[in-house]
VOBAPA-480896 format. One line per field, with one value per atom (N, C-alpha, C): residue number from 1; atom name; x, y, z. Coordinates in pm, whole numbers, plus 50000, padded with zeros to 5 digits. Atoms other than C-alpha are relative to their C-alpha. Layout:
resi c(NUM|...) .
name c(CA|...) .
xx c(X|...) .
yy c(Y|...) .
zz c(Z|...) .
end
This chain:
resi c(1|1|1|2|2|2|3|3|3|4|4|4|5|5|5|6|6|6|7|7|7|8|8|8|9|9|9|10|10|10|11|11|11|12|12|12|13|13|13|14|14|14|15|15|15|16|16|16|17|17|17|18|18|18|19|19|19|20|20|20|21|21|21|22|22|22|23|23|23|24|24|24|25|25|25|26|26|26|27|27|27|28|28|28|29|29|29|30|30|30|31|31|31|32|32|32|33|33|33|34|34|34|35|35|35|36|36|36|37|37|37|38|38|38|39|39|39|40|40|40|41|41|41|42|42|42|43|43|43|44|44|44|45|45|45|46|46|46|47|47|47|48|48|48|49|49|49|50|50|50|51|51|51|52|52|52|53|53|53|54|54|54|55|55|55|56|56|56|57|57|57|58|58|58|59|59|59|60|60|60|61|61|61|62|62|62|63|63|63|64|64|64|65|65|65|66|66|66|67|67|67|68|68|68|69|69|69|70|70|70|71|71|71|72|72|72|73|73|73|74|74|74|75|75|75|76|76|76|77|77|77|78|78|78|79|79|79|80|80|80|81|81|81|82|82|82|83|83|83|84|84|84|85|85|85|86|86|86|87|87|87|88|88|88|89|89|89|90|90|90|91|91|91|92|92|92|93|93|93|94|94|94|95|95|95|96|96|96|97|97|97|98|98|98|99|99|99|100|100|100|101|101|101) .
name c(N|CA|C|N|CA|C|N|CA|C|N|CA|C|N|CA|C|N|CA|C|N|CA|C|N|CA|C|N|CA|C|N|CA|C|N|CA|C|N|CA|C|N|CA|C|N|CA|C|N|CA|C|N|CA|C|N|CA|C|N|CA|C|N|CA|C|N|CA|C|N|CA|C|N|CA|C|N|CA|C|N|CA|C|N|CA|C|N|CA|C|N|CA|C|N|CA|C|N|CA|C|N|CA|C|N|CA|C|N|CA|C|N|CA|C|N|CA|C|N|CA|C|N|CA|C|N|CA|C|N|CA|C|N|CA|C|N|CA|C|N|CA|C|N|CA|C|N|CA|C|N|CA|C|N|CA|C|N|CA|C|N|CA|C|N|CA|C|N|CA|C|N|CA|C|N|CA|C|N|CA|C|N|CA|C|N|CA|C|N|CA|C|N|CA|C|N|CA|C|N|CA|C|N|CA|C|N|CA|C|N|CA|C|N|CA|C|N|CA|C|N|CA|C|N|CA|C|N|CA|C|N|CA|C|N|CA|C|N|CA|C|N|CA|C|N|CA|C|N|CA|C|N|CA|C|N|CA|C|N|CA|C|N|CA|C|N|CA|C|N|CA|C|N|CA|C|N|CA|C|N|CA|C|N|CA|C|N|CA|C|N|CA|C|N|CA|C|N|CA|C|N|CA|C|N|CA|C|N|CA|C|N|CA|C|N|CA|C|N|CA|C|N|CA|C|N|CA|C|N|CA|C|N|CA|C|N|CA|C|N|CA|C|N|CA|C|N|CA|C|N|CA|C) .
xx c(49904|47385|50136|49902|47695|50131|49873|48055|50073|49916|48234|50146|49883|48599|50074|49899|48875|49983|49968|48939|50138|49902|49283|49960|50044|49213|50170|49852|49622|50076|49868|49949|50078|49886|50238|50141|49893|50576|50068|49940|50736|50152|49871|51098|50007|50015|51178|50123|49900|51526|50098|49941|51826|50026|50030|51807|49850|50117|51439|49872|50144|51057|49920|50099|50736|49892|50071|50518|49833|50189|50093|49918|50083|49876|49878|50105|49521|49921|50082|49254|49855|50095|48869|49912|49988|48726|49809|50166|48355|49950|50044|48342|50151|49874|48571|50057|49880|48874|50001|50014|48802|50131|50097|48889|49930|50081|48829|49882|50129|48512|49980|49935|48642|49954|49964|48605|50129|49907|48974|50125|49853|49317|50086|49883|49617|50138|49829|50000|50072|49943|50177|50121|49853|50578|50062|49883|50860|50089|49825|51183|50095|49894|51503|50147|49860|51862|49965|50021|51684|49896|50053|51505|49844|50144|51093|50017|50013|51068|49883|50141|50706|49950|50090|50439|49858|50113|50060|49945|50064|49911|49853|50127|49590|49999|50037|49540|49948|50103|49313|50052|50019|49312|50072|49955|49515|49934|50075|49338|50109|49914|49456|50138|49840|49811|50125|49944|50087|50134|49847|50488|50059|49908|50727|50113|49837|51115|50015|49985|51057|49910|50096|50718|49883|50146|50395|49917|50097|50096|49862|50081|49737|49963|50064|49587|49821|50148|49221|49946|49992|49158|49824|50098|48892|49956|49998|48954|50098|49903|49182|50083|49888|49234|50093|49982|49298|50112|49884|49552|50080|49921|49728|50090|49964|49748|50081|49936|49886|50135|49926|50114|50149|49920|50286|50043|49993|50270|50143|49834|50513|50108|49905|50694|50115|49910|50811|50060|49918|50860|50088|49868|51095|50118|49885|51283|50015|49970|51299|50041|49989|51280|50103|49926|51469|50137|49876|51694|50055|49904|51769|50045|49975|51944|49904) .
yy c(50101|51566|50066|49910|51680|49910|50069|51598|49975|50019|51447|49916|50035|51352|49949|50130|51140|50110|49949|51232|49960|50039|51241|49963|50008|51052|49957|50003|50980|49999|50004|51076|50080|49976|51047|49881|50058|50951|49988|50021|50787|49945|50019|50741|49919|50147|50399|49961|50010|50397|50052|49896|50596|50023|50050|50421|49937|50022|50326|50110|49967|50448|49938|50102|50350|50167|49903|50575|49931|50079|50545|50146|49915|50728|49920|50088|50645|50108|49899|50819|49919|50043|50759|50050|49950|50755|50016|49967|50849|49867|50103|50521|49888|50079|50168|50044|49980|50146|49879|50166|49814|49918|50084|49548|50002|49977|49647|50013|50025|49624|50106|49871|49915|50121|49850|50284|50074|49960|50311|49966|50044|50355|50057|50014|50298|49982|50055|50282|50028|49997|50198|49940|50010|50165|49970|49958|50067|49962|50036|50133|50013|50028|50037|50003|50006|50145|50100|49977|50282|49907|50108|49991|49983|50043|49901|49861|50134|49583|49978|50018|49572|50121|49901|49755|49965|50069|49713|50129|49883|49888|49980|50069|49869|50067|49939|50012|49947|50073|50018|49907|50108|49667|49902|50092|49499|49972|50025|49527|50018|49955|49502|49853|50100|49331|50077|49925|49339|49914|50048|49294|49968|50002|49147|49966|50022|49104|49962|50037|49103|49906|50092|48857|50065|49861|49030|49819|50107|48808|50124|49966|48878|50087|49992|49104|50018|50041|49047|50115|49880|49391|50008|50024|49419|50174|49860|49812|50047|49919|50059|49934|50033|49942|49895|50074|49607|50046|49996|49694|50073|49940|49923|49921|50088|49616|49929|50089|49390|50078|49930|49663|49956|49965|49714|49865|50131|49344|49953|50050|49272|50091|49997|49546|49945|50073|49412|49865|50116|49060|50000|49938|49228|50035|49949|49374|49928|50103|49105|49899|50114|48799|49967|49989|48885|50052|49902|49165|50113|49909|49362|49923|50074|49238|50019) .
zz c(49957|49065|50019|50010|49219|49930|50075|49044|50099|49936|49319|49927|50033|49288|50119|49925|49474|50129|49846|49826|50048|49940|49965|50195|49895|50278|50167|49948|50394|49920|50067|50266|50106|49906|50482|49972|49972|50520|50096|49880|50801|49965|49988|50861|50118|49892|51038|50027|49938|51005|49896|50099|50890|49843|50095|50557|49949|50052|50517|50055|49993|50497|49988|50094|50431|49982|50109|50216|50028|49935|50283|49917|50032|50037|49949|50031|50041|49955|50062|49829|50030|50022|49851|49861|50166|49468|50066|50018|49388|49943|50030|49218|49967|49995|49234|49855|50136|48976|49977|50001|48834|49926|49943|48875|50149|49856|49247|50030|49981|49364|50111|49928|49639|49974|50065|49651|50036|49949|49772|49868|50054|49550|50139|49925|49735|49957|50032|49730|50148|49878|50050|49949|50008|50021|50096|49900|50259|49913|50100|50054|50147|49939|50217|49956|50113|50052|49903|50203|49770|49908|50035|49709|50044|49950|49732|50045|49959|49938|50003|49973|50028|49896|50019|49830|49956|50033|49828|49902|50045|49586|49877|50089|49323|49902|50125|48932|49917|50041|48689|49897|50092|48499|50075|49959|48716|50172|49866|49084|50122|49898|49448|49979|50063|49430|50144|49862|49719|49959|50043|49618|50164|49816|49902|49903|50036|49805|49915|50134|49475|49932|50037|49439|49998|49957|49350|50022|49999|49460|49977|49979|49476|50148|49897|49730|50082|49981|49919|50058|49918|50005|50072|49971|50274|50103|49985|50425|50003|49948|50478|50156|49886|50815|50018|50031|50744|49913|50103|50451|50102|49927|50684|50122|49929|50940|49937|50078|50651|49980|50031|50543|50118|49881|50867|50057|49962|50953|49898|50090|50666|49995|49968|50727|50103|49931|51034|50016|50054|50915|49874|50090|50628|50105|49933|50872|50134|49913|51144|49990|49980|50972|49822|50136|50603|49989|50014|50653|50115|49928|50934|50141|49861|51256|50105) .
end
């Protein structure tokens, strides 16, 4: 049996504007991190100032979970691509419909 281990499957940082980012590191595990039911940990970021506004991210005991302007809720995680869509989706309603002109 072989010993597999995590897989870095993205880590990058994009620069969106002279004061913000958003941060995207996704790993694929050999087995979920429960409570997830997943074989993916994640932490996706867009700080702004200095500040995390958005961040979806998942660990073990607490599951997938997604902060916006300071409110964590639940998140329904269903892939990578999907979270990446959600991600990016609130970034731009952070920065369209909250805080930037």
């Amino acid at each position: 049996m072989s010993n597999m281990s995590a897989v870095l499957l993205i880590r990058r940082r994009v620069v969106l504007a002279e004061d913000a980012f958003a941060e995207i590191v996704v790993w694929r595990l050999p087995k979920a991190l429960p409570p997830s039911r997943h074989l993916f940990k994640y932490r996706l970021a867009y700080v702004v100032g200095g500040t995390c506004v958005v961040r979806y991210d998942n660990e073990q005991g607490k599951g997938d979970h997604r902060h916006y302007d300071g409110s964590e809720s639940a998140y329904d995680f269903s892939s990578p691509e999907t979270l990446l869509a959600d991600f990016e989706a609130d970034i731009r309603r952070w920065s369209h419909e909250d805080r930037r002109p």
